[in-house]
Backbone bond lengths (Angstrom), bond angles and torsions (degrees), N, CA, C in turn:
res aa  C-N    CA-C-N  psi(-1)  N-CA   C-N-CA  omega(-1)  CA-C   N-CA-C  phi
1 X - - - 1.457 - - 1.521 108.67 -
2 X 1.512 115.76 127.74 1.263 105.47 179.62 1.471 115.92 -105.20
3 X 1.141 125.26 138.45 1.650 122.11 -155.89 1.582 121.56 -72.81
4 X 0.959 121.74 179.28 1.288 112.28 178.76 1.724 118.36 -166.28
5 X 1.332 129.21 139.01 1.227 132.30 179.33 1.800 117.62 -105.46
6 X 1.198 111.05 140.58 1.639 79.38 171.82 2.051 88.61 -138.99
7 X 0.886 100.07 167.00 1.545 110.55 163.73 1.439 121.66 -137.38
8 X 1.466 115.22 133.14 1.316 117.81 -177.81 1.552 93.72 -116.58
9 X 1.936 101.29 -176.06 1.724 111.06 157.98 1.600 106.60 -85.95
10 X 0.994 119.67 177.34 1.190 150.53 134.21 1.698 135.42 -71.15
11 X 1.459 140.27 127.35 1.192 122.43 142.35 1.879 121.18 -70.98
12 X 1.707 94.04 120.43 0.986 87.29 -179.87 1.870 153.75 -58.18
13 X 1.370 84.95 -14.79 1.000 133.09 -172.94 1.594 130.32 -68.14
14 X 1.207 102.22 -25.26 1.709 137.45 175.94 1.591 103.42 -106.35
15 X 1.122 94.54 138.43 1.852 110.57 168.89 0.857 110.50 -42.70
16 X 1.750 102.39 119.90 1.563 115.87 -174.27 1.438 94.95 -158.77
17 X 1.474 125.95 134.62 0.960 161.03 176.93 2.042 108.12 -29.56
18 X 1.047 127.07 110.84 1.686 108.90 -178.62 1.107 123.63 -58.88
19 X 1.607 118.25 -29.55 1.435 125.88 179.98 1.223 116.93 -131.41
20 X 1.579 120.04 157.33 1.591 119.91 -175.74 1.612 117.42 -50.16
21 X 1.542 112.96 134.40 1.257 88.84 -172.52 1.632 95.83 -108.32
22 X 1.055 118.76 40.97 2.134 134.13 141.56 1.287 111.20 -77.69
23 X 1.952 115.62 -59.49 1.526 100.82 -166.23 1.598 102.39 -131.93
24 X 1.483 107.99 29.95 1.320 135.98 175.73 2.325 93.06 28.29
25 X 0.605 112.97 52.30 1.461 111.08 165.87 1.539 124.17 -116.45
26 X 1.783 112.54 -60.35 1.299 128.83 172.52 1.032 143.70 -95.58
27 X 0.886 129.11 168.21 1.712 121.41 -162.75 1.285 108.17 -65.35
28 X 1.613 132.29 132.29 1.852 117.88 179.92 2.107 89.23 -77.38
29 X 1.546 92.97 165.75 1.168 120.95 163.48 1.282 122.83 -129.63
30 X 1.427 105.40 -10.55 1.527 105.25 175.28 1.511 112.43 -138.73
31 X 1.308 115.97 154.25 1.476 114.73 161.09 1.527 111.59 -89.56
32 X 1.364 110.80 144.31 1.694 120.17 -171.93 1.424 93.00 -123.46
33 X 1.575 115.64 158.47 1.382 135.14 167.51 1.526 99.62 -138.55
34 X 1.581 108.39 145.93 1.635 93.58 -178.48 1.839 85.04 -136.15
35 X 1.438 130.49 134.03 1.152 124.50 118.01 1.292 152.76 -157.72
36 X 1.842 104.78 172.16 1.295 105.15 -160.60 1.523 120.63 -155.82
37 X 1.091 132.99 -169.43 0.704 149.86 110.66 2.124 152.22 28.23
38 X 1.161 126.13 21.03 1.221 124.09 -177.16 1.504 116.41 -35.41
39 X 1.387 111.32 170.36 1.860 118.49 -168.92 2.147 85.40 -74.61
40 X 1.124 114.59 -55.23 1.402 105.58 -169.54 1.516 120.58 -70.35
41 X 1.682 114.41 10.43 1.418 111.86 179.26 1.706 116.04 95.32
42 X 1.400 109.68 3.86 1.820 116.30 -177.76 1.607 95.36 -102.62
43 X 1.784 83.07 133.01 1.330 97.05 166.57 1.716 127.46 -38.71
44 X 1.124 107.06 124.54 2.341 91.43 172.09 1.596 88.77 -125.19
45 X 1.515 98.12 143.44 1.622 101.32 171.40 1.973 77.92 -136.17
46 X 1.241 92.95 162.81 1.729 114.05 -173.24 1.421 97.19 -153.99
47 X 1.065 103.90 145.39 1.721 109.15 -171.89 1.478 112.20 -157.27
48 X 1.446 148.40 140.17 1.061 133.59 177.51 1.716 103.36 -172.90
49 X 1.453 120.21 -140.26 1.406 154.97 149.99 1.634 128.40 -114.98
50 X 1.423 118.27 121.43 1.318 110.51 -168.42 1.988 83.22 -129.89
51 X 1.721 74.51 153.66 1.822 75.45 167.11 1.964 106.91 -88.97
52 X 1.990 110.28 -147.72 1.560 77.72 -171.52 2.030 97.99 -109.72
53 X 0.934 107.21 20.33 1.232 112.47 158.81 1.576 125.08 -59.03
54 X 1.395 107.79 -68.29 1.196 149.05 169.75 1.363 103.01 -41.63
55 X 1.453 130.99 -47.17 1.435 143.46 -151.27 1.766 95.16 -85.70
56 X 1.697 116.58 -60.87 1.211 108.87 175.65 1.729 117.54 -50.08
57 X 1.435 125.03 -48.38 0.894 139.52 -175.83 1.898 101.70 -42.06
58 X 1.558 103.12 -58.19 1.665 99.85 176.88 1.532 104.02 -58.35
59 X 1.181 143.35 -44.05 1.497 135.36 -149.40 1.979 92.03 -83.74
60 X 1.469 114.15 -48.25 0.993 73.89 175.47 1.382 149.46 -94.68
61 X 1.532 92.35 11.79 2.042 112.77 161.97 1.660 106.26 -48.91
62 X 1.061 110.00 -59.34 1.695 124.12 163.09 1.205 122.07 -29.91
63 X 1.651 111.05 -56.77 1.598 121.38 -173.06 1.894 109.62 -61.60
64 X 1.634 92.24 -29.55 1.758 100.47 -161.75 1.440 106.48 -91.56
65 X 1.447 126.97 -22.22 0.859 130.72 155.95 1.523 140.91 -52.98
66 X 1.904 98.61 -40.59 1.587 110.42 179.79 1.528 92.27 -95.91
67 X 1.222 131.68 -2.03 1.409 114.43 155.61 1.615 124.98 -71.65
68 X 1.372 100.22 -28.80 1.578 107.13 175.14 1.428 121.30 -65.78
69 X 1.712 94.43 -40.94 1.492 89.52 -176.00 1.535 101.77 -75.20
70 X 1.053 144.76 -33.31 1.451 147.74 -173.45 1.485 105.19 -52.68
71 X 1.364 112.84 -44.67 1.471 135.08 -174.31 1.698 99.70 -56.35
72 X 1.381 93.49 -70.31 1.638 98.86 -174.53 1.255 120.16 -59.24
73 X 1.470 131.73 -31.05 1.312 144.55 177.11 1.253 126.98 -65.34
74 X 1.528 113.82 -36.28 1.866 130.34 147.36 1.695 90.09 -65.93
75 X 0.964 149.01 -110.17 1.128 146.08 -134.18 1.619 99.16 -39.01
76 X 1.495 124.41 -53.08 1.473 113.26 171.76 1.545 123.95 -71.98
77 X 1.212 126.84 -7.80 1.483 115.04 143.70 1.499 128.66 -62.08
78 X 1.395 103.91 -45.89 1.340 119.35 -170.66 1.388 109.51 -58.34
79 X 1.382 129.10 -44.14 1.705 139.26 173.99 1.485 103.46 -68.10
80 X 1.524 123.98 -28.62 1.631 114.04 171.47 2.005 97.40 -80.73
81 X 0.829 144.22 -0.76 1.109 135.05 158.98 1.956 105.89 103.40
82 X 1.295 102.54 29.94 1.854 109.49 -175.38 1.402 95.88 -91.69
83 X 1.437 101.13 145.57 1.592 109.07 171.93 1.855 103.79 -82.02
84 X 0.868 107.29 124.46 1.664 144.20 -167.92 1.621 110.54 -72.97
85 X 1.064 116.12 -48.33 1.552 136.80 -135.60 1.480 93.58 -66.69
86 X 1.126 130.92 -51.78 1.550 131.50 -172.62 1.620 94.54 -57.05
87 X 1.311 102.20 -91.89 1.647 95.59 173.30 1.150 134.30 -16.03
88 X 1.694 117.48 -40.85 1.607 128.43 -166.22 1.586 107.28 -81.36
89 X 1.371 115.93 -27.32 1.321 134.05 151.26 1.830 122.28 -47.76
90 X 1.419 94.03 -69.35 1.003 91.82 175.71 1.695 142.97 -56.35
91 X 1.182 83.81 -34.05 1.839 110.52 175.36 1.828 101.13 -73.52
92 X 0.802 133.38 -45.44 1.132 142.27 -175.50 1.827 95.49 -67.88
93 X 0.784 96.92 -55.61 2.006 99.68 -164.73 1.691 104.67 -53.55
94 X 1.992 101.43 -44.07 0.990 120.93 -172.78 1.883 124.92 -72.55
95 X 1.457 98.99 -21.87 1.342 114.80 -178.82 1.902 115.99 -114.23
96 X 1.550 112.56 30.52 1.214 95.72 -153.64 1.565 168.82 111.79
97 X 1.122 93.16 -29.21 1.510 137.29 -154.25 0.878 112.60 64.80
98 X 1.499 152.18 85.72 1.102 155.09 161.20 1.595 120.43 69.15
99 X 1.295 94.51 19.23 1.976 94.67 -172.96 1.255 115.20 -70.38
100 X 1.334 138.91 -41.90 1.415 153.28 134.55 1.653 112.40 -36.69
């Protein structure tokens, strides 16, 4: 399963939480849905209001994550003996250069 985040608005107007419920301090501005994935293979979905601090902070939990798996996924081609290089490019271009 590959994970996924999404963010919507809110009406403000309807019961909604006073503070982010990520870093429970600031006001949310958005509603978040998250899912994915656990280390043992169980579904996790997370769902709430984040303000927009909070919001980058989730995307780039996301970003570091699908860099890992990208990471590990060349490394498990590469030990079955696949030429890499397009990918190794790509992942690199796509992540940074390899900072992740």
């Amino acid at each position: 399963m590959s994970s996924n985040l999404s963010f919507s608005t809110f009406e403000p107007l309807r019961e909604t939480p006073g503070v982010c419920t990520v870093c429970g301090s600031k006001v949310p501005i958005f509603e978040y849905e998250f899912h994915g994935c656990g280390p043992d293979g169980e579904v996790r979905t997370r769902q709430g209001f984040c303000c927009g601090v909070c919001s980058v902070v989730l995307l780039t939990k996301l970003e570091h994550t699908e860099a890992r798996q990208w990471r590990e996924e060349e490394a498990s081609l590469r030990a079955d003996g696949v030429d890499v290089s397009d990918f190794h490019r790509h992942r690199l271009a796509a992540f940074s250069a390899g900072k992740r």
